[in-house]
Structure formats: C-alpha cells, structure tokens
N, C-alpha and C positions, 0 to 999 in steps of 0.2 A: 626806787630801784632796789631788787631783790635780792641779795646775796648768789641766789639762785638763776638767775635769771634775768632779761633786760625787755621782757615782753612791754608792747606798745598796745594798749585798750587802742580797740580801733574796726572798723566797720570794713572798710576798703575792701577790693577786691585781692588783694594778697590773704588777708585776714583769713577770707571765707575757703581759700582752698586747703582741702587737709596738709598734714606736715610731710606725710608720705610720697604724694606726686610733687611736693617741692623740692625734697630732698634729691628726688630722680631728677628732675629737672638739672638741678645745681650739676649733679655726677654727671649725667651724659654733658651738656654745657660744656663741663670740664675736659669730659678727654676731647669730644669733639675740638676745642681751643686746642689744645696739646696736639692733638692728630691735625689739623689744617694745616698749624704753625703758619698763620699768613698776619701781616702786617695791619692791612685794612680791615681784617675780620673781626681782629683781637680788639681794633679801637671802636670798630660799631658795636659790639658789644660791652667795651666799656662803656659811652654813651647810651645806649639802653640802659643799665645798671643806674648809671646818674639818673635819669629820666623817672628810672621807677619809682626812686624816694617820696618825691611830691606826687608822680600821679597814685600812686596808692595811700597818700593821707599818712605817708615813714618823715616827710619834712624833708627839705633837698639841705638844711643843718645838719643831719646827723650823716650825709654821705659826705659833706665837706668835713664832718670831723673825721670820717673813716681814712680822709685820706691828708689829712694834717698828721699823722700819725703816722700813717705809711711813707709818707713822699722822703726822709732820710735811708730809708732802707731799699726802695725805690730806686733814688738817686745813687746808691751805691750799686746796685745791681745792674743799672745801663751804665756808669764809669768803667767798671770791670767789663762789660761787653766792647765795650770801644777801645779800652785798651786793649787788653788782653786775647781778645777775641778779634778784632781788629772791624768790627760790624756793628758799628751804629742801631742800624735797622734792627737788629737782633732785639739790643737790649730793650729800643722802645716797645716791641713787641714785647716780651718776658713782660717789662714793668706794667705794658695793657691789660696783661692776663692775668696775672695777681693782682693787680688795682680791682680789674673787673669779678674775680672770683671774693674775693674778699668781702668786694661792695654789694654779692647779693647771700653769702655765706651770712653774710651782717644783715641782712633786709629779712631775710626766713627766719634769725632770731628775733630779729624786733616782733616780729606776728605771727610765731607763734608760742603761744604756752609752754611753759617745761614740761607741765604732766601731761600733755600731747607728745612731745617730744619722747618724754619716758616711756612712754604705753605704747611708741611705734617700734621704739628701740629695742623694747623686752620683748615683743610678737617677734620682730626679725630675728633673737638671738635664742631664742627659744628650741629650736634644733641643737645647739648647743648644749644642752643638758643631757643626752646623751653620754657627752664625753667627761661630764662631771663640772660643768661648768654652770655659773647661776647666774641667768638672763636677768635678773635683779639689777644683780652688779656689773655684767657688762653695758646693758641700758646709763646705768649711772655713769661709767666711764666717760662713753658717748658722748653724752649729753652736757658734761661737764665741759669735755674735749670742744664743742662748739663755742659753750658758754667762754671760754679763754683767749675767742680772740676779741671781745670787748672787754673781759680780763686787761689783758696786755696794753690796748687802747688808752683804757682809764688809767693804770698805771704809769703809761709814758706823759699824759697830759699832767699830771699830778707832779711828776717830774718836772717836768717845764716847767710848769707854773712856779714852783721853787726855785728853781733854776733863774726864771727872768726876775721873780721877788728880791732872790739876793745882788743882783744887779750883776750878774757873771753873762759873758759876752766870749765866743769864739774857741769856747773847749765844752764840746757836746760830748766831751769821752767820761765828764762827770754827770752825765744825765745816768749812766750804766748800774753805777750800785745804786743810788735811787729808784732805779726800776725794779733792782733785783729784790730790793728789801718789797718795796711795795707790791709785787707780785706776792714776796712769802707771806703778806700779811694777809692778802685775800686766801691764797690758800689756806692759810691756820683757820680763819673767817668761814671758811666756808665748810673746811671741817666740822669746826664747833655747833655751825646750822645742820650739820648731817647728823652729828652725834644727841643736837637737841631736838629732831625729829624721828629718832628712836631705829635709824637707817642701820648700827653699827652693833645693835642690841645681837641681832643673831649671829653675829662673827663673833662676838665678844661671848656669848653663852659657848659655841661650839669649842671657841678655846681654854674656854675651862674644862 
C-alpha cells in the first residue's frame, strides 16, 4: 500500500479502461442518481457497485470493507431522515447513493494508477494557466482529494481495531479523536512523500 495511492495490479476489465471515461462515468452516474431521486434506481445501482468488485478481479472484501466503514454514518443519515424529515424512504434512498457512489469512487481507485490519475488531472487543468494557476498543483490536489476517501477508511478501522482491543463497548464518540489524530498522521506521511519526491522543490525556490 502506497502512501500515495491504493492501486490494485490487476488485468480485469476495469483495469483496461483509461482513468478518463471512468471518471465521466462516475460524474454523470452521479447527478443522474441526484436528478432521478427514485428509490429503486439508487439500490440497482448500489447492487451493480457490489457486483463489480468480484466481477472485475477488485475482491467482493474490499466493498465489504467500504461499507464497514460507511454503515455509522449511513445509519445516521437514514435516523435523521425519519425523524426529522418524517420519510423513511428518503433516507434509504440518500444512504443507496452515497453507499453506491463511494463503492465505485473506491473501485476507479483501486485500478487505476496515480500517475494516470495525475497526467488526466494536469491535461483537464491546464486551461487554467491562463489565470496563473499551475496544473501541476491542481492535478495534485485532485488526486489526493480522491485518494482520502480510503484515507479516512483506513483511519476509522485502525480506530476500531483499538477501540475493540481495549475492550471498550457502547461509546463510539471515543472512536472521534482517534480518527482525527490518525487522519493527521497520514496527512504529515504523505507530505513528507511529496516533499521526498522533490514535488515542493519549486514552491520552496520561488519563495525564496
């Protein structure tokens, strides 16, 4: 596992398509879910999502861990719909479509590359330099921006895992600063891999 990164070696048919028509993919997907807004549609597509894991050679394990992960924030998202909102149906819908955006937001990292990722992200931001901006660094942004939501993942399991080790039961509100710390530490981590890959070298000359 790569500081950078949580690419899967791997042949499948996800593998082989570029990063570019899957990114599109994932966006339209998206609002289309968001514009439907229907009940059925949101959960055949989260079962497509499951599905994809094993049949592309991603492991149907790593979409059960996507959602070992999710299902507290999940479960609080349909609570607050039924209370609050007074609509059941709502919430299971909401939690279909962030389950299912997540689980394939997660599947396009597992296969593919960061420096595919990077090299799509710097061509798209590249009109930006115009305005003084550097397609460098926004690609990095990006790129990073995806990489965080198995950031966050592996952070909360690390929690748990401490959490059930000290044999603590029925106050999940102390899983919080364990996350937060273990979040900062990846980020500090993943600084120190940018700054040891010479990424920081021209920001640091130009401020001199």
């Amino acid at each position: 596992m790569s500081v950078l990164g949580l690419y899967v070696p791997g042949t499948g048919p996800l593998h082989r398509i570029p990063a570019g028509p899957k990114l599109l993919a994932l966006l339209v997907l998206g609002v289309a879910l968001i514009a439907v807004a229907d009940l059925w549609v949101a959960l055949t597509v989260l079962v497509v999502a499951l599905v994809l894991y094993p049949v592309t050679g991603l492991g149907a394990r790593r979409a059960l861990a996507v959602l070992r992960v999710l299902w507290p924030f999940l479960l609080a998202i349909g609570v607050f719909q039924a209370l609050f909102v007074g609509a059941w149906t709502e919430g299971v819908r909401l939690c279909a479509q962030l389950a299912a955006l997540v689980l394939l937001a997660n599947a396009i990292t597992l296969s593919t590359r960061v420096a595919e990722m990077l090299a799509l992200f710097e061509r798209l931001a590249r009109p930006l330099r115009r305005v003084g901006a550097d397609p460098d660094r926004v690609a990095l942004v990006l790129a990073l921006t995806i990489r965080s939501i198995p950031m966050v993942a592996a952070a909360w399991t690390a929690a748990r895992d401490g959490y059930r080790a000290r044999g603590l039961r029925n106050r999940p509100h102390l899983l919080v600063v364990p996350v937060i710390v273990h979040l900062l530490r990846m980020a500090e981590a993943t600084g120190e891999a940018l700054v040891a890959r010479g990424i920081d070298e021209d920001s640091e000359s130009a401020h001199r």
